[in-house]
N, C-alpha and C positions, 0 to 999 in steps of 0.2 A: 417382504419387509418394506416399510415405511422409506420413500428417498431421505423424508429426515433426519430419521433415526441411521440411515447407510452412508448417511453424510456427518453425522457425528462420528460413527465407527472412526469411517477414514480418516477424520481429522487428526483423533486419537491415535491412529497407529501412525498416520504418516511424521507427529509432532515429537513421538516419544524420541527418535534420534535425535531431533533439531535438540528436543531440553535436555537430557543428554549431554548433549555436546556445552550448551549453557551452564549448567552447572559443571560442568570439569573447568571450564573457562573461568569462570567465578573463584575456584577453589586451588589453581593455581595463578593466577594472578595476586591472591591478596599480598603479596609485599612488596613487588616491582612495581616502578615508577614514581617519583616524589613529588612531581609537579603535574598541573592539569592540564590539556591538550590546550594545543595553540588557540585564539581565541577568535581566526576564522580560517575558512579550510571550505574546499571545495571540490567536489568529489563527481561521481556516476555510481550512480546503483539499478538494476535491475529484479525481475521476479515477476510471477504469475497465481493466477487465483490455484487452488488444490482442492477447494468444495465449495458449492454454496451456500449462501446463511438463509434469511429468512425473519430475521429480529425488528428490520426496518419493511424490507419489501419481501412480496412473495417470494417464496420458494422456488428457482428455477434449475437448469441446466446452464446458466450464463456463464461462457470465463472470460477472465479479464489478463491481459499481459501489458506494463507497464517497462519503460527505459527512459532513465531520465539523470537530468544535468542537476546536483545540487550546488547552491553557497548554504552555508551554515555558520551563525557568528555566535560569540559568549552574550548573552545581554547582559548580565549579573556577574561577577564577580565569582570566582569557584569558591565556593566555601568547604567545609571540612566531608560535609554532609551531601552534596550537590551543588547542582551548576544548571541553569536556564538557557537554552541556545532558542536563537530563534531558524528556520527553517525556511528556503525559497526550493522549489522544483519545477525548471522545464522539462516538460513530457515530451518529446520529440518521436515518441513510439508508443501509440495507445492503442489495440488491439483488443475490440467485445465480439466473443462469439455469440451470439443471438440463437436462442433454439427457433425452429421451426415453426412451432406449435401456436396457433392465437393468432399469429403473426402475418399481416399482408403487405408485400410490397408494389410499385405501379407498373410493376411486370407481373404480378399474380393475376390468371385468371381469374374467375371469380369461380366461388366455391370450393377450389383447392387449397390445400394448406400448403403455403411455400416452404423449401428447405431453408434450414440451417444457414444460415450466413454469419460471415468474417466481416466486418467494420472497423477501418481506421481512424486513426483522429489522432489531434496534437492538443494540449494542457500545457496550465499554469497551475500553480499550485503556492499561491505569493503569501498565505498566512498560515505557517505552522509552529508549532512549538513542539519543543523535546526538556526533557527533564533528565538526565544524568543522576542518577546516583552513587558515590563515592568517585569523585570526578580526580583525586590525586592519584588516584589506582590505576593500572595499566589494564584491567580488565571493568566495565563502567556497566551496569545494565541500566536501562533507561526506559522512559513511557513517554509516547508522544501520540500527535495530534495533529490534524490541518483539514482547511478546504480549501477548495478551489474550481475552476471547471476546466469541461472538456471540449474542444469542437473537433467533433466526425463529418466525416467527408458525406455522409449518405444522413438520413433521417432514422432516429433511434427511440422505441425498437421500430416504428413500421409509419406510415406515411402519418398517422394520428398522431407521432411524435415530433422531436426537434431534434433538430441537428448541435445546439448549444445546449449541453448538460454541466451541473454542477456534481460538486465531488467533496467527501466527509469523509475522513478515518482516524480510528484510534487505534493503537496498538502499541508491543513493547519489544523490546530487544536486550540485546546485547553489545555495546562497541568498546574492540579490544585494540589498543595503541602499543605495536609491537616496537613501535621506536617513536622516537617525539613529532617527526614531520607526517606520520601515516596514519591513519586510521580505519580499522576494517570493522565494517558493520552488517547485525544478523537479525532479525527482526519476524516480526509477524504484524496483521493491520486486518480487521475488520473493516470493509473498505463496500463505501454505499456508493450510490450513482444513479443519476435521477434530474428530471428537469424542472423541478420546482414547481411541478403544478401550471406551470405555464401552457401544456400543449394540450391535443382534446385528451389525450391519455397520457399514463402517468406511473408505470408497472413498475420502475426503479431496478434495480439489481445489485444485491446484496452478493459478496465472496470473502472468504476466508483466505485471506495472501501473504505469500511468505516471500521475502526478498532478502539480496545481498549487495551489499557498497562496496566502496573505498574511497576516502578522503585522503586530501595534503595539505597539508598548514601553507596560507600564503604570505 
């Protein structure tokens, strides 16, 4: 079978709980809470890749594990219908597994393919934006968006590359406000990564990433 097509599979079986779960969230929610979350709040969320994509960059085996520090503020005014937040995240925990394959570092002999490697790195992530919909509700799903970059400790994927990567994702969720000061959030992010064409290569890495928060009103 096609890894594309077995990376589709798993998307689908792994997501059917998560929507699931979103839609009972939705469907008990609609009548609690009359007013819209506080208008800035600051939080920690983490989560990691579950497949690879392939829409921007090749196809690979890369995963991605991300932990990071949010602020989040109202830019707009909650209206009946939504609400604009805008989005900052420090990444204090960036973790790309690199497959093996293609791949040389300035410890590979020559003509061997080197293993699999682990790469750390720390990000910012200072332009995002989120979209709320039905923001007076206690259950909100949302569609957001950001970039930013990364710097790893080592050269990504392999000495042809750089250590300064930039970062792109869209995705959507869910965030449910169990009481007025808290906010817990579920999400999903098609989530690229790549050095902009700056090094002599240029492979990028595409994943499929699910992650979860918690914010507090400050």
């Amino acid at each position: 079978m096609p890894v594309r097509l077995r990376s589709l599979r798993f998307c689908a079986n792994f997501f059917r709980p998560v929507w699931l779960l979103l839609v009972v969230l939705l469907f008990t929610g609609r009548a609690a809470y009359a007013q819209p979350a506080a208008p800035q709040q600051v939080g920690v969320w983490g989560g990691a890749s579950v497949a690879s994509g392939g829409l921007i960059a090749p196809s690979t085996t890369s995963r991605l594990s991300l932990g990071a520090v949010r602020y989040q503020r109202r830019l707009l005014p909650a209206f009946t219908s939504a609400a604009l937040l805008y989005t900052l995240d420090a990444l204090p925990w960036v973790v790309l597994h690199i497959p093996g394959r293609n791949f040389t570092t300035p410890r590979t002999p020559p003509g061997r393919v080197p293993p699999a490697r682990r790469v750390r790195g720390v990000g910012l992530v200072p332009a995002g934006l989120q979209l709320n919909l039905r923001p007076r509700r206690a259950v909100q799903p949302f569609i957001s968006g950001s970039v930013g970059f990364v710097y790893f400790f080592e050269v990504v994927p392999d000495t042809k590359g750089l250590q300064m990567n930039f970062s792109a994702d869209l995705g959507a969720g869910v965030a449910w406000h169990p009481t007025r000061p808290w906010t817990l959030q579920l999400g999903y992010r098609y989530h690229h990564l790549s050095n902009g064409f700056r090094g002599v290569i240029n492979p990028g890495f595409d994943v499929h990433f699910l992650y979860a928060g918690v914010l507090v009103a400050l």
